[in-house]
C-alpha positions in Angstrom: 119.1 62.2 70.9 117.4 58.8 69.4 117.1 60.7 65.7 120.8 61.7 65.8 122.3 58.0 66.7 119.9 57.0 64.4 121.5 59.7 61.1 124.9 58.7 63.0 123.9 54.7 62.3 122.5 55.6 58.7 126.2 58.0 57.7 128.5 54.1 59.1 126.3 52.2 56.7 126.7 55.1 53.7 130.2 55.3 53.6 130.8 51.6 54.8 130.0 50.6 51.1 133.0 52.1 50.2 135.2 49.4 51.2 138.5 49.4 49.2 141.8 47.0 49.7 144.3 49.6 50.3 143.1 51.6 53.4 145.4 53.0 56.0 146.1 50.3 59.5 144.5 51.5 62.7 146.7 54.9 63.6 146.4 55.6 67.9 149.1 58.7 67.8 147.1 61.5 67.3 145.6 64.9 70.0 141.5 65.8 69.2 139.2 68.0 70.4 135.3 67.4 71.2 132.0 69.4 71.9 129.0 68.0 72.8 125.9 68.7 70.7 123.7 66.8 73.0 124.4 66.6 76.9 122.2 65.3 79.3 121.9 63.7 82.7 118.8 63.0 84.7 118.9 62.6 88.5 115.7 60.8 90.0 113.6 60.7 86.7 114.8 64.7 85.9 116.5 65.6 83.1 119.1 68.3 82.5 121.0 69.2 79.8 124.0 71.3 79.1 125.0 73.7 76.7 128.6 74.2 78.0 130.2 70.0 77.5 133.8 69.1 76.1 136.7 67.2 75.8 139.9 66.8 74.7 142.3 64.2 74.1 145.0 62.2 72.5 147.0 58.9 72.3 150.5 57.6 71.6 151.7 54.3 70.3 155.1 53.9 71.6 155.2 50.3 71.1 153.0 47.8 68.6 151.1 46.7 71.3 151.0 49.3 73.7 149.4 53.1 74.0 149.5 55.7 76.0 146.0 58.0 76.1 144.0 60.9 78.3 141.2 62.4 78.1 139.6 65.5 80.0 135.7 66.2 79.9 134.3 69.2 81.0 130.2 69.8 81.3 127.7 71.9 83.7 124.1 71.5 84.3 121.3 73.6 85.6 120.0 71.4 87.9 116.1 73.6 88.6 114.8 70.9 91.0 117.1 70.5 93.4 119.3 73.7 93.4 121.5 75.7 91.2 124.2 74.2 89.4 126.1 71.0 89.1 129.7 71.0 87.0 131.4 67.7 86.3 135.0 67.4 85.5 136.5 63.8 84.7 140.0 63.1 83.4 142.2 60.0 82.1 145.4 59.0 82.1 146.0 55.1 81.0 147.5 52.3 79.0 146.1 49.9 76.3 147.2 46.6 75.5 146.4 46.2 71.6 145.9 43.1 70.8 145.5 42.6 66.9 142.7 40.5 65.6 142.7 40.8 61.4 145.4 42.9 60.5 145.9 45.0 56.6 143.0 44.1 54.1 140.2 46.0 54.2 138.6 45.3 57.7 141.1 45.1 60.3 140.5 44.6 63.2 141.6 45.1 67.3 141.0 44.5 70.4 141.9 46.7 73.2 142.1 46.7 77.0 143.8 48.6 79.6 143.7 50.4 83.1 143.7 54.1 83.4 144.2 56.3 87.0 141.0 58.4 87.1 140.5 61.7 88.3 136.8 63.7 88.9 135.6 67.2 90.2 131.9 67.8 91.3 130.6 70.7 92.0 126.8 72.0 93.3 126.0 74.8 94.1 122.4 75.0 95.9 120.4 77.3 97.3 121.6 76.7 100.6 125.3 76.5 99.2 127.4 74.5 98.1 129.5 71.3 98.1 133.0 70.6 95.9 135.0 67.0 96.5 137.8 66.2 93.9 139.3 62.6 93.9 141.7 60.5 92.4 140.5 56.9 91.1 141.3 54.1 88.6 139.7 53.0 85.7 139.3 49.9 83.7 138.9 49.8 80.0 137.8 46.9 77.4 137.1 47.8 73.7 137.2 47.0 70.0 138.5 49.4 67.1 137.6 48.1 63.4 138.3 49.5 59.8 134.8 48.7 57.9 135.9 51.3 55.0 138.3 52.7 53.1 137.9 55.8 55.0 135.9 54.8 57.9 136.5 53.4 61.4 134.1 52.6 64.1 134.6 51.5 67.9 133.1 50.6 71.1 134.2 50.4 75.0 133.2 49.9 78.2 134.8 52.0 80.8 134.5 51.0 84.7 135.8 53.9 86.9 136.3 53.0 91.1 136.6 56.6 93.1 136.4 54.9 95.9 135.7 57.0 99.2 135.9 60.6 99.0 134.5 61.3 102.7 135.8 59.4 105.6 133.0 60.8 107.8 130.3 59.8 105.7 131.8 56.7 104.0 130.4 58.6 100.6 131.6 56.3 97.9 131.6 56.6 93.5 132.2 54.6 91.1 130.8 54.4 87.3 130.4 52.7 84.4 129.9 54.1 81.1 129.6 52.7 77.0 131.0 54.5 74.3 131.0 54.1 70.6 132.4 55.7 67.9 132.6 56.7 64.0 135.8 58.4 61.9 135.9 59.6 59.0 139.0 60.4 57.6 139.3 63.5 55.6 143.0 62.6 55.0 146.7 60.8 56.2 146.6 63.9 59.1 142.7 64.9 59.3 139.4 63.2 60.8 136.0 63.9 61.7 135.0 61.9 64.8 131.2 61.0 66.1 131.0 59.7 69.8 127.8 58.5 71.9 128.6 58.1 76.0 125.8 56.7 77.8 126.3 55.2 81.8 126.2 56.4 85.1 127.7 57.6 88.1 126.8 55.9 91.1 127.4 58.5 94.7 126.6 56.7 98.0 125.7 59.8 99.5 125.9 63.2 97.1 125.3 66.6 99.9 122.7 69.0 99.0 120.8 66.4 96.8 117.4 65.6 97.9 118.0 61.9 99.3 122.1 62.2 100.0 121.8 58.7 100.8 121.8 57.5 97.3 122.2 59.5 94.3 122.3 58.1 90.7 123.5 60.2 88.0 122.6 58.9 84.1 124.4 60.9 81.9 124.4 60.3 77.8 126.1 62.4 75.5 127.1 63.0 71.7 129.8 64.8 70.3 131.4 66.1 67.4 135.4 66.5 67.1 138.0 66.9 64.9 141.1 64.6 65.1 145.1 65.5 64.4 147.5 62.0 63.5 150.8 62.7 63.7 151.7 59.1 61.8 
């Protein structure tokens, strides 16, 4: 996973030098679609990857500082030291406040924040069965979205999701808190190619069938590949 953010790191600096004055402003109306190449999460020092993570998603700038945007991942695990199977489901549903910082030229630049209603799904199934809890949440967002080519963007976030408590008998309680960055590389006014590293956790106060339910701490990191649609 280190080699590939390292080729992604290597491609922003390539095409970077290609900075021209008349690029296209920041666009956030568009739909894409993600697969991960490289999913992982490790559970008390085990790792476990998936070949089976994605996401889809899209945004809407109905105003000049405000957008609309979701997002739905999807991944399983094979989790071989504490059971059979864990599947994660998370979802988004929010509003950014765009706030711009350099605007036309060749580097713009902006900064975005927002709050987002959160939804997750987890799944295990164990050997001795299994346990599902779906809950509702909110979400906090802070992030940056800059132009550094003619043809390239790049971006980072912090995301804070609060499940709050999803058992009343147990008081089991989630939240997270993940990073995110990104590359696009626009193919054209309609088409890009998008690169995105997630790395962060998800805390569970107390996770059944897990090995110590009193406590579980999920890392997860992931990079995918997408393709991404404009409509403007």
């Amino acid at each position: 996973m280190k080699n590939i953010a390292v080729i992604l790191a290597l491609l922003a600096i390539t095409v970077s030098v290609a900075i021209a004055d008349d690029r296209q402003p920041l666009s956030y109306t568009f739909i894409e679609g993600e697969y991960a190449i490289d999913s992982a999460i490790e559970i008390y020092g085990n790792s476990s990857d998936s070949d089976n993570a994605w996401a889809v998603g899209g945004s809407w700038q109905f105003t000049r500082r405000f957008i609309l945007w979701g997002r739905y991942n999807s991944a399983s695990y094979d989790l071989p030291n504490y059971g059979e199977h864990l599947n994660l489901k998370l979802g988004t549903l929010g509003v950014l406040f765009r706030l711009p910082i350099r605007e036309g030229g060749s580097s713009p630049l902006d900064l975005l924040v927002g709050g987002s209603f959160e939804y997750q799904n987890t799944d295990i199934l164990t050997q001795l069965g299994g346990d599902t809890f779906s809950d509702p949440g909110v979400g906090f967002e802070l992030g940056v979205k800059a132009g550094v080519a003619r043809h390239f963007d790049v971006s980072a976030f912090l995301h804070y999701n609060d499940y709050g408590v999803f058992d009343e008998g147990f008081r089991n309680y989630l939240d997270g808190i993940f990073f995110e960055l990104g590359a696009e590389l626009a193919l054209s006014r309609r088409f890009s190619l998008t690169a995105t590293y997630v790395t962060g956790e998800l805390d569970y106060l107390n996770l059944p069938g897990m090995e110590r339910p009193e406590e579980v701490e999920v890392d997860r990191d992931e990079i995918r590949l997408g393709v991404r649609f404009y409509f403007r």
